[in-house]
N, C-alpha and C positions, 0 to 999 in steps of 0.2 A: 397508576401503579401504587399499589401499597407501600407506608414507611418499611415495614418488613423485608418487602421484594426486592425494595431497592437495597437493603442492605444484603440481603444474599446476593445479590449479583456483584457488589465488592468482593465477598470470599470467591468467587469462581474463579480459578487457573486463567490470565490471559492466553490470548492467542495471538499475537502482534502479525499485521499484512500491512508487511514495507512494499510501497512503489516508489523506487528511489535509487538513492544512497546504498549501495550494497554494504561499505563499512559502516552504517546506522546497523543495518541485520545482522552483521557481525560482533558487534560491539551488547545487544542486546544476545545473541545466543551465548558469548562469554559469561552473559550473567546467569543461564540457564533456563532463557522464558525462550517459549515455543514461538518463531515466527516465520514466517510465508515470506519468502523471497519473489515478487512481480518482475518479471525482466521485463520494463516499459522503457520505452522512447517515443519519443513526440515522432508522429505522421513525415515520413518524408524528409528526416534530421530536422526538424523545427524550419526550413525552408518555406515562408508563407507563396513564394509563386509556385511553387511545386505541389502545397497542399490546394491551391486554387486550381491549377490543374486538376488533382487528382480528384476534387470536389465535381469539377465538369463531367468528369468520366460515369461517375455513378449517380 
């Protein structure tokens, strides 16, 4: 990528994609940056016999 490129891509508007922390997303839309809320959770509440299971199944 060009010195150039790279610097235009600094001026571009972020787009922040929180998986997480819902008050991390909150905390940035106060500031007014656009971001993407992921409602994630680990497989099975983080449960590793349960995702072994559920590893078996498929």
């Amino acid at each position: 990528m060009e010195k150039e490129n790279k610097a235009n891509i600094l001026q571009q508007p972020l787009v922040i994609i929180n998986v997480g922390l819902k008050d991390f997303a909150e905390n940035l839309e106060a500031q007014e940056a656009d971001v993407i809320q992921v409602d994630w959770a680990p497989p099975a509440g983080g449960d590793q016999e349960m995702i072994d299971l559920l590893k078996d199944l498929l």
